[in-house]
C-alpha positions in Angstrom: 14.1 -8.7 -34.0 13.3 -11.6 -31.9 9.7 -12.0 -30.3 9.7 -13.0 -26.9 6.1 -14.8 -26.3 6.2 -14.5 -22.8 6.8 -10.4 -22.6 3.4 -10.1 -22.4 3.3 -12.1 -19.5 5.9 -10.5 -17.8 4.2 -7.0 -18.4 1.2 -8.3 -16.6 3.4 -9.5 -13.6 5.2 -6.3 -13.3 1.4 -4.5 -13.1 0.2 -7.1 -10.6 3.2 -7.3 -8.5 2.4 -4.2 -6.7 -1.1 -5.2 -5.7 0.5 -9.1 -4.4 3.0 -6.6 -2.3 -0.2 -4.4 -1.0 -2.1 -7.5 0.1 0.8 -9.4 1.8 1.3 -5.8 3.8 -2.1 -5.5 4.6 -1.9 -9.5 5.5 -5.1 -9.6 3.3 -6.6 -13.2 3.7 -4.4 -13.9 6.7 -1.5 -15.6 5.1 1.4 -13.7 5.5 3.3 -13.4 9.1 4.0 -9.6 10.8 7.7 -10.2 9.0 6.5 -11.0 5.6 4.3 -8.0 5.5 7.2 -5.4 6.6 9.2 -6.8 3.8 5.9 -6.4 1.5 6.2 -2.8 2.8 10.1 -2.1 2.5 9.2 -3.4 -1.4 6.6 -1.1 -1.8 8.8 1.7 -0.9 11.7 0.4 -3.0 8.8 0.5 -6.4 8.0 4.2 -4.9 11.2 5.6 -5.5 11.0 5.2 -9.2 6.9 5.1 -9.2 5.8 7.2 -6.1 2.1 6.7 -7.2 2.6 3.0 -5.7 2.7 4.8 -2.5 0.6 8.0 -2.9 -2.5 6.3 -4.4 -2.6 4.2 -1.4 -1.4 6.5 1.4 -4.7 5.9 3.8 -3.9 2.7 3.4 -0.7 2.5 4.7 -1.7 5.3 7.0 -4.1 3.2 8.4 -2.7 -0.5 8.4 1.3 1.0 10.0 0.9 4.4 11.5 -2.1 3.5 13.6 -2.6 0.9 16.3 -0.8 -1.7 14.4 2.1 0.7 14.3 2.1 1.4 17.6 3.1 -2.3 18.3 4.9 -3.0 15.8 7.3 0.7 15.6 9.4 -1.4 13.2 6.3 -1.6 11.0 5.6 2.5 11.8 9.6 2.8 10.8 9.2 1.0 7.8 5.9 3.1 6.4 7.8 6.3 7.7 10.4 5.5 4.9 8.1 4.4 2.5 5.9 8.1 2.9 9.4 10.1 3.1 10.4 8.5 -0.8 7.2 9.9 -2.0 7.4 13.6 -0.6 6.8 16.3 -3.3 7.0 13.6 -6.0 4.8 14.3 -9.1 3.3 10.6 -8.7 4.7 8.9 -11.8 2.8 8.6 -14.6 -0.5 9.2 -12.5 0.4 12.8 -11.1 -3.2 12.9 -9.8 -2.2 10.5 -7.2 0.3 12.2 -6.0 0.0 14.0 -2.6 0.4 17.9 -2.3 4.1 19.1 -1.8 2.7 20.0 1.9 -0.7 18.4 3.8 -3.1 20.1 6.1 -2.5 20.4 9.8 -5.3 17.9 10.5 -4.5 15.5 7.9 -4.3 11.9 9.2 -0.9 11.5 9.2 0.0 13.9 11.6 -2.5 12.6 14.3 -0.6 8.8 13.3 2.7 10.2 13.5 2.1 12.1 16.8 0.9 8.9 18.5 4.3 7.3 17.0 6.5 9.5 18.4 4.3 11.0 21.5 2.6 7.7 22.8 5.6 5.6 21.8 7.7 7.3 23.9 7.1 5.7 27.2 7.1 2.1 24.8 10.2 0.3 26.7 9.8 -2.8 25.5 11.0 -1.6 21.6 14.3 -1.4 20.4 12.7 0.3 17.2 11.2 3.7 19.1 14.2 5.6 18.2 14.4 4.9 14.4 10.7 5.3 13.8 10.2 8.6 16.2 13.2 9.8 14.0 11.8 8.5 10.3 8.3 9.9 11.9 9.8 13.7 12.7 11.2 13.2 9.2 7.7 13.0 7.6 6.4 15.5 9.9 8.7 18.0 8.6 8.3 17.0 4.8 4.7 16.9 4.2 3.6 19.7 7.3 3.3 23.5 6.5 4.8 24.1 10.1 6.4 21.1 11.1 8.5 23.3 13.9 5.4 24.3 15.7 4.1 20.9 15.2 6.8 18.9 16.2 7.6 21.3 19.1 4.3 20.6 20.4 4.9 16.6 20.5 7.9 17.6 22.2 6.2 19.1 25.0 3.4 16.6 25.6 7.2 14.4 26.3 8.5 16.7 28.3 5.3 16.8 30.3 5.2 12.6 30.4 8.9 12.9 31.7 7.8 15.1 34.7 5.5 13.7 35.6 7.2 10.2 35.8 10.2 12.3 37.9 7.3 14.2 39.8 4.6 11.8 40.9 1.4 14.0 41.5 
């Protein structure tokens, strides 16, 4: 058997690597650009398919740095972490099943508030050419990690149905 001196090295790079990924996304420091943080992201949910605890054991995170105001102006970015939390959905979290989120969240969990401003408050976003992937990756979640994601998503519809009316009906 051969002995590679530098394995060791490339353990502790394959350990780290998540964490360089988590602060480029979260544009920690202020270094990386809006595009170099959605690929951060998109890498992140690449690692999550084979280790969803990349994912799971920072989902506020990513709740709150994509699916929240940043999100809403950058839907791209609200896209992106909509893949990244559908990869993970009733996963057992790796090696770190503690992590791992329940098969199914509560009703007032954070996400669905995040995801309801995506898809509800995004709506009347014109200037985005990204609206209808992320409102679609966003009903996705919905309907993966909500207990009733038909009552919940049928609600959102309605607050757009009420937005289009009164746009067609001025008051």
């Amino acid at each position: 058997m051969h002995f590679n001196p530098s394995a060791p090295l490339l353990f502790q790079f394959c350990l780290s690597f998540p964490q360089v990924l988590w602060q480029h996304f979260t544009r920690f420091g202020g270094e990386s650009t809006e595009e170099e943080s959605r690929s951060a992201l998109v890498l992140l949910g690449m690692i999550a398919s084979a280790e969803p605890a990349v994912i799971t054991s920072n989902m506020s995170l990513l709740i709150k740095e994509a699916l929240t105001e940043r999100g809403l102006g950058d839907l791209q970015l609200a896209h992106d972490a909509c893949v990244a939390l559908a990869k993970v959905a009733g996963k057992s979290g790796g090696a770190d099943a503690a992590s791992a989120p329940p098969t199914k969240l509560d009703a007032d969990h954070e996400v669905f508030s995040s995801l309801r401003r995506i898809v509800v408050e995004g709506f009347g976003d014109t200037g985005s050419d990204f609206y209808i992937q992320a409102a679609q990756k966003a009903l996705v979640v919905a309907y993966l990690f909500a207990e009733q994601p038909d009552v919940m998503c049928g609600a959102w519809l309605k607050e757009i149905c009420v937005q289009v009316r009164d746009t067609v009906e001025p008051a």
